[in-house]
C-alpha positions, -999 to +999 in steps of 0.1 A: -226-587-455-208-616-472-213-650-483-184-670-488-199-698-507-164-721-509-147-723-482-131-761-468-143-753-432-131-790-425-095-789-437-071-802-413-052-767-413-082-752-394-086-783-363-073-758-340-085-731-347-116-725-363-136-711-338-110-680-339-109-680-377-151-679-378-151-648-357-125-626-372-146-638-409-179-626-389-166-597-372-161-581-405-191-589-417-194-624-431-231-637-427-224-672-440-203-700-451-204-731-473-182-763-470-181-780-504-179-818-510-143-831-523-132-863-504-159-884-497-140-892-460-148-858-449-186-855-452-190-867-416-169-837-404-184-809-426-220-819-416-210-818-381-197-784-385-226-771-400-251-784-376-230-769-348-235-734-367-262-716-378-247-697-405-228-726-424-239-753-447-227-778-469-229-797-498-218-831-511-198-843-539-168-856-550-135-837-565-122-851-598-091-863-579-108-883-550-132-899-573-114-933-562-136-932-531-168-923-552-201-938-539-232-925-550-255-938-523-236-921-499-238-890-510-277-895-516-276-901-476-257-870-467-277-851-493-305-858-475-292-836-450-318-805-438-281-787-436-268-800-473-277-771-501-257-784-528-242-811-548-205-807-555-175-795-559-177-820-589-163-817-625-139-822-647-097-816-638-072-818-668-044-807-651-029-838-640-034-865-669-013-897-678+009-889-705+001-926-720-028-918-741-047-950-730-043-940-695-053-907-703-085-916-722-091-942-692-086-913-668-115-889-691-138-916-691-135-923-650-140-882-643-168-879-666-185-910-650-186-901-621-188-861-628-223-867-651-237-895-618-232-864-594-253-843-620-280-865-619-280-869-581-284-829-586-316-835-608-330-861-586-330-839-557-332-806-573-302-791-553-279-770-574-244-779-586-210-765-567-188-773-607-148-781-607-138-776-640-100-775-646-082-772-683-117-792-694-137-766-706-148-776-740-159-814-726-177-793-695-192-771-715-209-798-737-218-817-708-234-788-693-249-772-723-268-808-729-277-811-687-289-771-685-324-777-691-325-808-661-307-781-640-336-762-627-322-751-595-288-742-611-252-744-611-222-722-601-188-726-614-163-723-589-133-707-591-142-696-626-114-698-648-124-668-677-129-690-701-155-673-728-172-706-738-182-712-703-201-681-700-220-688-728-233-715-703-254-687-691-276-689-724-287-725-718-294-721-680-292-710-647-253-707-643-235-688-616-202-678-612-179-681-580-148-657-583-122-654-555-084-646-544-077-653-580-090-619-596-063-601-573-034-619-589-011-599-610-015-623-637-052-627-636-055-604-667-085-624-685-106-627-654-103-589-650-115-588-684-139-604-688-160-596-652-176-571-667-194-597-695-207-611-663-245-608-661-239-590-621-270-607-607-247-638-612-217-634-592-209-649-563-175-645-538-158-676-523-120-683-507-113-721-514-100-713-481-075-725-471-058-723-510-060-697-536-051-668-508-055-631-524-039-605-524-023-589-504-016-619-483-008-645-508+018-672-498-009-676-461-031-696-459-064-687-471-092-676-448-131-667-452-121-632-437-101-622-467-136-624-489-134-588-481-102-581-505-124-601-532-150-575-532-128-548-528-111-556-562-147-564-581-156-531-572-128-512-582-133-531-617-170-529-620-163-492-604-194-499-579-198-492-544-184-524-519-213-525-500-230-528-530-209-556-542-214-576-506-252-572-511-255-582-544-230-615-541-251-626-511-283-620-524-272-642-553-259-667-530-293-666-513-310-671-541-290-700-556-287-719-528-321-713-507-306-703-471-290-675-450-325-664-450 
């Protein structure tokens, strides 16, 4: 089995047909799916999904780019949600800053606002953190490092980007680590590297679906299906058995985020 635990179940690319798209995911052995939090706008839609199926969740948060529409009682009410298993995808996202240094200190300050409010709904409500964190690593790591010990039901950081002082996060807490179509790109030399330094019983597989498509499809759009091309590659580098690799991932997905009992 497989848990993809990122997958944006409530894009618009999949309106017409993600009935189709669920079965060919399931049909090769997909036992679950999580929709994380980004726009604020779709949380209506993703819980609707999930309560239409029994093997998907959700969580609620608010992407570094959409934090324009950021309310934090609204999420609270969502999160309340018997179906809602996390809080996120929520971070930190460098990429795109002002090149005025004013604006680009204004622009810090807003994401870390509302990135550190979304940590404490996490730590209010003891639900785990789905983390964003994009060419921010040293602010997210001190962030994190300082919020590890509130963060008893943990934290996985998606799409992680190799970065060695993140893993250290791993010292301070209980810190997962969501890798995906990434690890199969020809020029994903330093997450091949360093996969190994992984503590294993802290992996997890995710898609972004419908972005970030692997190998050997890149250029399509992303689907939960192609999960299975993720663990193919982690167990050609960790030179384990796939089924191996599908049981593990999901049992730490399980683990983390309490369902797919």
């Amino acid at each position: 089995m497989i848990i993809d635990t990122h997958c944006h179940l409530d894009s618009k690319v999949y309106d017409f047909d993600l009935e189709q798209i669920l079965s060919e995911a399931r049909n090769l052995g997909l036992k679950g799916f999580i929709i994380p939090g980004a726009d604020i706008n779709d949380l209506p839609k993703a819980a609707k999904i999930a309560h239409e199926k029994s093997d998907i969740f959700f969580a609620v948060g608010v992407h570094p780019y959409d934090k324009e529409n950021f309310n934090i009682e609204t999420l609270r009410e969502f999160a309340k949600d018997k179906k809602c298993v996390a809080i996120g995808e929520c971070g930190l996202d460098y990429y795109r800053l002002p090149k005025d240094e004013e604006e680009k200190l204004r622009e810090k300050a807003d994401q870390k606002r509302v990135f550190l409010a979304q940590l404490d709904l996490a730590v209010e409500l003891k639900k785990p953190v789905i983390l964003h964190i994009r060419e921010a690593n040293e602010d997210s790591f001190n962030i994190l490092k300082e919020y590890a010990p509130k963060l008893e039901a943990g934290a996985v950081l998606h799409c992680y980007n190799a970065s060695p002082l993140l893993l250290e996060l791993c010292k301070f807490g209980n810190f997962y680590f969501g890798i995906g179509g990434v690890l199969t790109f020809k020029n994903a030399k330093n997450l091949v590297e360093i996969l190994p330094k992984i503590p294993f019983d802290r992996v997890l597989i995710e898609t972004d679906a419908p972005y970030l498509t692997p190998e050997p499809n890149r250029g399509k759009r992303n689907e939960p299906a192609f999960t299975t091309f993720v663990a193919k590659k982690i167990a050609e580098i960790l030179n384990l058995e796939f089924e191996a690799v599908c049981k593990t991932t999901s049992d730490n997905a399980k683990r983390l985020f309490k369902c797919f009992a």
